[in-house]
N, C-alpha and C positions, 0 to 999 in steps of 0.2 A: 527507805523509811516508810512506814507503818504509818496510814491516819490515826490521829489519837481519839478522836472527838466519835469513833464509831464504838458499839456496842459491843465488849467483849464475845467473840464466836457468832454475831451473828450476821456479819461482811455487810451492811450497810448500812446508811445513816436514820436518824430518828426521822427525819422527814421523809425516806423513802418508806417507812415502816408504816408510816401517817399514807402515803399515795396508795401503797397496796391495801390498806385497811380500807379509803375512800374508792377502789373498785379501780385504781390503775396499776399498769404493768409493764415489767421491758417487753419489748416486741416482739421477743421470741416466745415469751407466754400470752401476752396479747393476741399475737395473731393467731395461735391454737383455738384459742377463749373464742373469738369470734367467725373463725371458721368451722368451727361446733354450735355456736349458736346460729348462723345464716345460714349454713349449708353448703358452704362455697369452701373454694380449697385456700391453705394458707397462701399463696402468691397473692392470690387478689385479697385479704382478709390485711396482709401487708401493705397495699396499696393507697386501701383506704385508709386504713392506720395512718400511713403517714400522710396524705391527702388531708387528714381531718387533724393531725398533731396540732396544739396549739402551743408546743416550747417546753413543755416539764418537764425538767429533769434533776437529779437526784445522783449522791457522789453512793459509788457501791463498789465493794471489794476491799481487800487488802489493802491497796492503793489509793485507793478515794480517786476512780476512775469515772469519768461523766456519764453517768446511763440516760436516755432516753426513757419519760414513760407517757404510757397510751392509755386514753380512757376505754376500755373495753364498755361502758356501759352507755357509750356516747350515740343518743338518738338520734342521728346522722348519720350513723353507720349503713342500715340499711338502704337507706337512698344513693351512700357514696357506693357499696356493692354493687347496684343494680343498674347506677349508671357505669361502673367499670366496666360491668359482664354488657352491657347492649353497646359497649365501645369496641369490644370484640378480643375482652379478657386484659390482663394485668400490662402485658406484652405491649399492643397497640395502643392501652391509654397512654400507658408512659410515653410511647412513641409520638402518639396527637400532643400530648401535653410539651415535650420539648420542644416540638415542632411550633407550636402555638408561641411559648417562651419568645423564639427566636422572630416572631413576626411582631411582636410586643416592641424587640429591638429596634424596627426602623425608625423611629419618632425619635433615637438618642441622637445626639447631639455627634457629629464625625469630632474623632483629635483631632487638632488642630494643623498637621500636617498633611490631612487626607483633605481638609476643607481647603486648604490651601492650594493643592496640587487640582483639587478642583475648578477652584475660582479659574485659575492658571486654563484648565483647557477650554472653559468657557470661554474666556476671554479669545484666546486662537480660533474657538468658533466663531465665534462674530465677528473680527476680521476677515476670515476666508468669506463668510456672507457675504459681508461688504464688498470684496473684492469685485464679487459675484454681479453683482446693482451698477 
């Protein structure tokens, strides 16, 4: 089944029509757009794109499929570039960044069976302590 609510031939919605008119795009012209404009190659031009995404998206196709779109004219860009390229390219920021993600995690709270199995060996710690005294 066919979206009805799109524009006869021209595969996307009136608000997508409204985001390219206001200077945003899906990622794959996005990131062309702004790896012409910085100088830098599309991988890192992608990165930042979606580093700097703020959620807008827009139904396109045949389908009324969820696109992504990216502000290409976003004065952020450059700084997000420049700090990608001194991280040591697209590659190793991602890499620092999940990396980072994952140390964000120790502060979460254990399930409740890990907390438990913990309390559990604490507890046999400080009796063998005790034993010890």
């Amino acid at each position: 089944m066919t979206a009805t609510y799109f524009r006869r031939g021209l595969g996307r919605s009136v608000n997508a029509q409204l985001a390219e008119i206001n200077g945003k795009q899906p990622l794959t012209r996005a990131k062309r757009a702004v790896a012409e404009w910085l100088g830098c190659s599309q991988a890192t031009a992608a990165v930042a794109l979606k580093l700097l995404h703020g959620g807008e998206w827009h139904h396109v196709g045949k389908y009324a499929t969820a696109c992504d779109y990216y502000d290409c004219e976003d004065e952020r860009l450059p700084g997000a570039v420049a700090h990608i390229l001194v991280c040591g390219g697209p590659s190793k920021f991602t890499l620092r960044r999940e990396k980072l993600r994952e140390k964000r995690l120790v502060n979460v709270p254990l399930p409740r069976h890990r907390e438990e199995g913990r309390i559990l060996r604490l507890a046999e710690y400080r009796r063998q302590m005790d034993c010890r005294s």
